[in-house]
Every structure is written in structure tokens, then in C-alpha cells.
C-alpha positions as CSV (number, residue, x, y, z in Angstrom):
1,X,-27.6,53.9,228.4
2,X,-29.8,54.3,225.4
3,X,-26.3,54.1,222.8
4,X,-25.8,50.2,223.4
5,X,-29.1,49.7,223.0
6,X,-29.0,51.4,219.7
7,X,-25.7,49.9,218.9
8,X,-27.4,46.2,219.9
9,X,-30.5,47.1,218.0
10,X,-28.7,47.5,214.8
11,X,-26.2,44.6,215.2
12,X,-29.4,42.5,215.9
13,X,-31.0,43.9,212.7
14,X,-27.5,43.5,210.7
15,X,-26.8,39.3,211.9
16,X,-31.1,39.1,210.9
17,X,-30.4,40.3,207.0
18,X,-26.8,39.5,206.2
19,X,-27.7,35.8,204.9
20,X,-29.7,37.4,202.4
21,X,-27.1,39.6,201.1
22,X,-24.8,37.2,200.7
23,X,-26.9,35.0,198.6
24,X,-29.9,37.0,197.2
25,X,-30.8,35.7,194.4
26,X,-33.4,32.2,194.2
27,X,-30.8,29.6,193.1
28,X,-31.5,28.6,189.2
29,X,-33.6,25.2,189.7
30,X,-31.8,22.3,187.5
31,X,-33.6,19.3,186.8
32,X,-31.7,16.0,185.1
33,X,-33.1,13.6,183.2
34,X,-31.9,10.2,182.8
35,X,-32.1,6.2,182.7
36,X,-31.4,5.1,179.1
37,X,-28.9,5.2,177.1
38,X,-26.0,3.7,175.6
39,X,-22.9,5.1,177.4
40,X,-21.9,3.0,179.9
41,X,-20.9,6.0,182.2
42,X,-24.3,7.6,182.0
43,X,-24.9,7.3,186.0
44,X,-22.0,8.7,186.7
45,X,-21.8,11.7,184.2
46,X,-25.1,12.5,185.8
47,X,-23.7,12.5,189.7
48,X,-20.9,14.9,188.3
49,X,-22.8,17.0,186.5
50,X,-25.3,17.6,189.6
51,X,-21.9,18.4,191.8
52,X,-20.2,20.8,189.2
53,X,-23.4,22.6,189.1
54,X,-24.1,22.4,193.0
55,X,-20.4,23.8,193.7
56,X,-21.2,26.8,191.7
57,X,-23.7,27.9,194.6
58,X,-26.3,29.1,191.7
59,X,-28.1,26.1,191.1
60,X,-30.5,23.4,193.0
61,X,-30.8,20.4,191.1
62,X,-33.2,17.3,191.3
63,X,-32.5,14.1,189.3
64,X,-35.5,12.2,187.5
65,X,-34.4,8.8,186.5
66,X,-36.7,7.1,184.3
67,X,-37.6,4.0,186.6
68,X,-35.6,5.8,189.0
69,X,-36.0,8.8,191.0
70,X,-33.9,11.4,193.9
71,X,-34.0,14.3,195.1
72,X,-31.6,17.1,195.8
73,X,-28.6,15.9,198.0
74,X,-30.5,12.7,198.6
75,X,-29.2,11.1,195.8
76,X,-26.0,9.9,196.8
77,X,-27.5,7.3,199.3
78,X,-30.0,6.4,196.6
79,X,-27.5,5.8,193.9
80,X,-27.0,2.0,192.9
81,X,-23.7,0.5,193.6
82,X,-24.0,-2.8,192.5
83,X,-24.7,-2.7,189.2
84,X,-26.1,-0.3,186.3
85,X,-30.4,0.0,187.0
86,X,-32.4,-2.3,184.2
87,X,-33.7,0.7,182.1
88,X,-30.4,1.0,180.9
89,X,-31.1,1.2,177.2
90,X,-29.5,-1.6,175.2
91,X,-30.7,-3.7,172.0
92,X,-34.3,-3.6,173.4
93,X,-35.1,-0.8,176.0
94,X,-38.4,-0.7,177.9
95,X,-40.5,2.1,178.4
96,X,-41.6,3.8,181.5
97,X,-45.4,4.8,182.0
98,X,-44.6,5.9,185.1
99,X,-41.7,8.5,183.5
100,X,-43.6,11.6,184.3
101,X,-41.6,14.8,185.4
102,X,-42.7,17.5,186.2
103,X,-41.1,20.0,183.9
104,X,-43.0,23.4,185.0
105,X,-41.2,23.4,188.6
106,X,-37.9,24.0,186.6
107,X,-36.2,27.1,185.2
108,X,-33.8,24.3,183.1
109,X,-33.9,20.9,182.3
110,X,-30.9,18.6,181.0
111,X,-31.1,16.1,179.3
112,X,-28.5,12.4,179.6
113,X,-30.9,10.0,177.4
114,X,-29.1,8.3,174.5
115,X,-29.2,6.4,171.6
116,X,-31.9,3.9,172.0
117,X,-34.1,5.4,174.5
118,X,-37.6,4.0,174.4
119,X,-40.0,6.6,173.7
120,X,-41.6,8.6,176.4
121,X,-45.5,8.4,177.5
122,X,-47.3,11.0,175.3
123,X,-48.4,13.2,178.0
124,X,-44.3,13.3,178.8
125,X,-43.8,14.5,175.5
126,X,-46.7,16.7,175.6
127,X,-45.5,18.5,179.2
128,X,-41.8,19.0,177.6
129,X,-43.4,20.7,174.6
130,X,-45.7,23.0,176.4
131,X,-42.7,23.9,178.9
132,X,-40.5,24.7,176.4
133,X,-43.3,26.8,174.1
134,X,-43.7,28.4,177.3
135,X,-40.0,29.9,178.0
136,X,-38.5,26.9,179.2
137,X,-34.8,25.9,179.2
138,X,-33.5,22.8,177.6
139,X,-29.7,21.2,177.4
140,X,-28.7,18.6,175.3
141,X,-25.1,17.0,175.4
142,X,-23.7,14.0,173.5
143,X,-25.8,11.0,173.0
144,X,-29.3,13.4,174.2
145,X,-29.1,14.2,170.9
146,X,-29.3,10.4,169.3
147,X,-32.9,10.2,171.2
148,X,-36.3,10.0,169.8
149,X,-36.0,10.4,165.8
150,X,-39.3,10.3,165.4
151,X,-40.3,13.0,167.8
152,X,-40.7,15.9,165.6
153,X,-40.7,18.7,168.5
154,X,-37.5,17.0,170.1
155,X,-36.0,16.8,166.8
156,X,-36.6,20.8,166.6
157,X,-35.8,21.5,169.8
158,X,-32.2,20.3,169.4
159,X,-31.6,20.9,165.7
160,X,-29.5,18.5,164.8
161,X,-29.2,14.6,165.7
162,X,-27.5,11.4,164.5
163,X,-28.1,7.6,164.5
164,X,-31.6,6.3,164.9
165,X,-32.1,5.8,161.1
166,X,-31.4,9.4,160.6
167,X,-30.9,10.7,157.4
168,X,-31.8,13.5,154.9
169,X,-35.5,13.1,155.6
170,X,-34.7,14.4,158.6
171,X,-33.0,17.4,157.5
172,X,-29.7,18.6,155.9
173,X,-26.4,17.8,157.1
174,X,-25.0,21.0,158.3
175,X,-21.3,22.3,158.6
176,X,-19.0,24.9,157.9
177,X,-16.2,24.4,155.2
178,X,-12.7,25.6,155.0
179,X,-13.4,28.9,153.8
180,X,-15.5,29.5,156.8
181,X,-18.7,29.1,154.8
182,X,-22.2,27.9,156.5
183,X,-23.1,24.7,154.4
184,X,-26.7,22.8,154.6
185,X,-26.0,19.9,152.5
186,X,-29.9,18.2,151.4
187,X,-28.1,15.5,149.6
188,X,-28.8,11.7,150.7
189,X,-26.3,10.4,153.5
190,X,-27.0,8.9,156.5
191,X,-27.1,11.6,159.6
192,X,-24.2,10.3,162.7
193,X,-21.0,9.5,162.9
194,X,-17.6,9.6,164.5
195,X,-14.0,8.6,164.3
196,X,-12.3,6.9,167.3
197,X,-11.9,9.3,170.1
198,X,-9.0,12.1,170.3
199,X,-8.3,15.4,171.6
200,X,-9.5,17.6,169.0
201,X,-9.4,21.6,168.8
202,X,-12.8,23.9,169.7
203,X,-13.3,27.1,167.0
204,X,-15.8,29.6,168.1
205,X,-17.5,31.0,165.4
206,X,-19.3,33.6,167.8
207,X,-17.3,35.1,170.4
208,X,-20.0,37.4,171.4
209,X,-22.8,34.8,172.9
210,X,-23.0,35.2,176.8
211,X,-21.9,31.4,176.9
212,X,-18.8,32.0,174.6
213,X,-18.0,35.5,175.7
214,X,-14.4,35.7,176.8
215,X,-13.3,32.3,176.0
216,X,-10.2,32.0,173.7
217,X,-11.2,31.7,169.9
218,X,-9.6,28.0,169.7
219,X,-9.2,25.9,172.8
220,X,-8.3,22.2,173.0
221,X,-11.1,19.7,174.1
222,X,-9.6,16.4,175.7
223,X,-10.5,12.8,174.6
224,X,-14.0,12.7,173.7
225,X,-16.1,11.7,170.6
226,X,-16.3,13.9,167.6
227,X,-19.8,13.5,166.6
228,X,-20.3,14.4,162.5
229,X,-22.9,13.9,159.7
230,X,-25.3,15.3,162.4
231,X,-28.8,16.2,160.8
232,X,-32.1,17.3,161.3
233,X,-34.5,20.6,161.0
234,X,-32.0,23.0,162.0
235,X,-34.3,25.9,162.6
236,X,-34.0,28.6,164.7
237,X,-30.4,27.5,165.4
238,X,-27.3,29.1,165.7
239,X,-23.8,27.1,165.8
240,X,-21.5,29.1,168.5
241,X,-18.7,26.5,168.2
242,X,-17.1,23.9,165.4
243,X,-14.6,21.0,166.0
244,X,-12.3,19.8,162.4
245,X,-13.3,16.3,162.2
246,X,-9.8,15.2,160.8
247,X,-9.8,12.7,158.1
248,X,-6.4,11.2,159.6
249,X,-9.0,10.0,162.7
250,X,-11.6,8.7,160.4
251,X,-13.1,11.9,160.1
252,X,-15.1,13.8,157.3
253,X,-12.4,16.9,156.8
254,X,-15.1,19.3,157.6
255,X,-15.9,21.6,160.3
256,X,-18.9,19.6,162.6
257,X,-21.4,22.1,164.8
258,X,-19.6,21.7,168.2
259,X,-21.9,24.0,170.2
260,X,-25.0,25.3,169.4
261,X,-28.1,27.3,170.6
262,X,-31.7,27.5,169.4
263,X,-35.0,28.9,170.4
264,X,-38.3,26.3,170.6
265,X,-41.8,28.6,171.3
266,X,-40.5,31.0,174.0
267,X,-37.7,28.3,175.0
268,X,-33.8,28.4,175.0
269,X,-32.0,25.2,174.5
270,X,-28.6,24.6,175.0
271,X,-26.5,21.6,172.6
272,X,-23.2,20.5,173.5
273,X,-22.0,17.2,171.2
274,X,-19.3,16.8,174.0
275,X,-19.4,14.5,177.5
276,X,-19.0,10.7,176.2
277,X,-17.5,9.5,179.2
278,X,-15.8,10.5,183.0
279,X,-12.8,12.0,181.2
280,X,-14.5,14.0,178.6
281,X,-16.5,15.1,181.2
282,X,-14.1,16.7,183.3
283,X,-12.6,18.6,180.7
284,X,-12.8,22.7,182.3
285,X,-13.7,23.6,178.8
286,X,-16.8,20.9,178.1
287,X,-18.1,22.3,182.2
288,X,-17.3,25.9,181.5
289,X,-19.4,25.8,178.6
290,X,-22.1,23.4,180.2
291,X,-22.7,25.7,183.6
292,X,-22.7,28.6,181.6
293,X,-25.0,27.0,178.7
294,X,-27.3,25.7,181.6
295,X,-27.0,29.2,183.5
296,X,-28.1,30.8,179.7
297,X,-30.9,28.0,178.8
298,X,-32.7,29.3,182.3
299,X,-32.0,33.2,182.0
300,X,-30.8,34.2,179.1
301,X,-27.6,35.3,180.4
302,X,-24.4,34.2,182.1
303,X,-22.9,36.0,185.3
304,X,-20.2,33.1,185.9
305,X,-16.4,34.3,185.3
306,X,-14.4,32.2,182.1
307,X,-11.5,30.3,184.7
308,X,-8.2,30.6,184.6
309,X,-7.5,27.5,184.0
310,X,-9.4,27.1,180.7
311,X,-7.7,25.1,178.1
312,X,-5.6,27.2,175.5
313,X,-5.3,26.4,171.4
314,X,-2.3,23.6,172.1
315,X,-3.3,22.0,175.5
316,X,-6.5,20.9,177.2
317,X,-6.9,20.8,180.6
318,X,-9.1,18.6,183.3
319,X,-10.1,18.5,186.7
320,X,-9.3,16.0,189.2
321,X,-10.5,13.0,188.4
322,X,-12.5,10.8,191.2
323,X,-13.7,7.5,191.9
């Protein structure tokens, strides 16, 4: 009689710990940032961000909209349906006192402002600095990095920008030529710029980096702006990736910074120039390298697997594309 009560005893003990085994680990906590910016499709980039991150199963992620806030899964019934919300920043955006998130509950914070953005309260920009001098993680992608030209942290933080009366006060114009050389160019020009949008081809210039590890040297990108002329500090930065702006397409003939990382204080910050739109959003290559550039921003490595559908050197590849 005492061997089933052994037997029950340690099936008791085994249904008691097996939920933590299979998912030990604190999930990585994402917070998004949003609520002005240029893109029409800026809601909506944010929704499937938050669901490509969620499906991964190694991320939580809240949403803090300026003028407009949810939490977790919450935000589906919260989302507006009829119509974009007013902070949307156009030719004269408002700022938001009340736009105060806070940044220390988060391993990783993205970032889906724009071009335009009114500036945020000073104790904002104040609470972003300290969290990213602190060890924070930042990422930037596409128009984030048109925001604030005249924050001087922000600008370091992400390197490089464009628009926003950008230009070489800002810093150099920075690019790599056809011989593979690293070029800061200080000469006057005005920093931002693109052709009309197009496929175009990825380069890695490191295929080491935990977020580039194991992806194919050149992999096609699908339609999506090619954002060149991009200027600013540039410190502490290091490009991972370049895109041949094509002058056929209106484009420079140079290699633009396609992907980059940099450190801020004790921070990591991720900057992606891709994600105008649905589309360019769902490309497998543009989310491979956001999770894991997200994933990297909070830890400092990457534990998620390159998949095999990745796009190759010829042909890009999406996902399914929903309402």
C-alpha cells in the first residue's frame, strides 16, 4: 500500500512543477510607444508588431499611446475603429503633458513616433535618458528615426536620422562605397531622403552579431522605403546591414546603413530603417530582424532560430497578410 502513495506523491509533485519547466524563463517585457507620426499605417504596424512579438512566447508587451493608452491583450477592444486618434502628427501636432511612461518597468522599449512628432514633456525625455544610461533597451524603425532633431540624447541614441531640418550640423552623412569602404562624409547636404518604394537587396556587413548570425549575407527586402542621406552623431554605432540605394529608383548609388546597433550609457539600441507600411512590415526578413533586434536591445543576446522561410538574394518573402 505504501508504492501508490509514492507513485501519487510524485505524480502530484511532477503536474505541481512542469509549468515551470516548460516556460522558465520571466518573458522579456516589451513596451511600444506611439501616437504621432506621419505614416498613415502607424496604428496598425503597432497592433502587428505587439502579435509577432506575443506569438513568439518570449515577450509581454504593453502599448503607451501618446493621448492614448492599453495594456497587454486589452488593446484590441481599446483600439479605435472609426477613424485614426487626433494626436496623429500632421502639419501641426500637439503635445501631450500627460505622455509619461514609465520606462524603468521595461527590459525594451520600441519606438513608432515619426516625422513631426511634437516634443515630449522634459521629465519624458529625462526618464528615457536615465533608462537608457542605466542599461536600458531601445528600438528604432523607420520614421522613429525622423523624431525630435533637436533632442541631442535621442539623436545619440539612434545615430543617424533624416528630415526635420537635418543636415550636416547634425553630423556626417554616413555610408559605405563600392569598394566596401566606411565613408563619414562632413560636407553640407541636407540629411533624409528616399526614392519611390521597391524591393531592394539587404548586405550584411557583419555576419557575426547575435541579430545577424546565420542569416544569408544578401537577402531581398519587399516594397518598403529606402531611407538615404541619413545623418547625425553616429557614435558608438555599428552598421550590421546596408541596402544599394539605386540611382535607376531615384537613389544616391551608394550603400545606405540598413541596420544598425549602438550603445547609449549602459543601453543597447536597436535601428531598423525598414516597416513604412502593412506590407513592408510583414516581410519575414524586416520581423526576423526586429524580434531578434528587440530580443538583443533587452539581453544582449538572441536565442530565437533564423526561419526557414527567410528571404534568399533573388526573392523576398511575407507572411499572410490580414485585415
Amino acid at each position: 500500500m505504501k508504492y501508490p502513495k509514492v507513485i501519487l506523491t510524485i505524480l502530484c509533485l511532477l503536474i505541481s512543477i512542469y509549468p515551470k519547466a516548460q516556460n522558465p524563463e520571466t518573458p522579456i517585457k516589451v513596451l511600444i510607444i506611439d501616437g504621432q507620426n506621419n505614416h498613415e499605417q502607424w496604428p496598425k504596424t503597432t497592433v502587428m508588431l505587439s502579435d509577432f512579438l506575443l506569438e513568439t512566447t518570449l515577450f509581454s508587451v504593453d502599448v503607451v499611446r501618446s493621448g492614448y493608452t492599453w495594456k497587454g491583450e486589452d488593446y484590441i477592444a481599446k483600439f479605435p475603429v472609426d477613424g485614426l486618434p487626433t494626436t496623429i502628427a500632421l502639419e501641426n501636432p500637439k503635445a501631450d503633458p500627460d505622455f509619461k511612461p514609465d520606462f524603468s518597468k521595461y527590459d525594451v522599449v520600441i519606438s513608432n513616433f515619426g516625422w513631426n512628432a511634437a516634443p515630449w514633456p522634459e521629465a519624458t525625455r529625462k526618464a528615457l535618458e536615465t533608462y537608457m544610461e542605466n542599461g536600458g533597451g531601445l528600438v528604432v524603425f523607420h520614421a522613429a528615426d525622423n523624431s525630435f532633431p533637436e533632442w541631442e540624447a535621442y539623436n545619440k541614441m539612434i545615430g543617424l536620422g533624416g528630415w526635420g531640418d537635418r543636415t550636416e550640423k547634425d553630423g556626417p552623412y554616413v555610408y559605405y562605397n563600392d569598394a566596401g569602404e566606411l565613408i563619414r562624409d562632413t560636407s553640407p547636404g541636407p540629411g533624409g531622403g528616399h526614392g519611390p518604394q521597391s524591393e531592394y537587396q539587404i548586405q550584411l556587413r557583419n555576419t557575426e552579431h547575435p541579430i545577424t548570425k546565420g542569416m544569408p549575407e544578401l537577402w531581398m527586402h519587399t516594397k518598403d522605403e529606402l531611407y538615404d542621406k541619413l545623418r547625425g552623431p553616429a557614435e558608438n554605432m555599428e552598421i550590421l546591414a546596408t541596402a544599394y540605394a539605386d540611382p535607376n529608383n531615384k537613389g544616391t548609388g551608394r550603400h545606405e546603413p540598413a541596420l544598425m546597433v549602438l550603445t547609449y550609457g549602459k543601453g543597447r539600441v536597436f535601428h531598423n530603417i525598414m516597416g513604412h507600411a502593412d506590407y513592408s512590415v510583414n516581410c519575414i526578413g524586416f520581423m526576423t530582424t526586429m524580434l531578434r533586434g528587440t530580443e538583443w536591445a533587452a539581453t544582449g543576446k538572441v536565442t530565437q532560430e533564423i526561419p526557414d522561410n527567410f528571404p534568399t538574394a533573388q526573392k523576398s518573402s511575407s507572411y499572410p497578410l490580414e485585415d
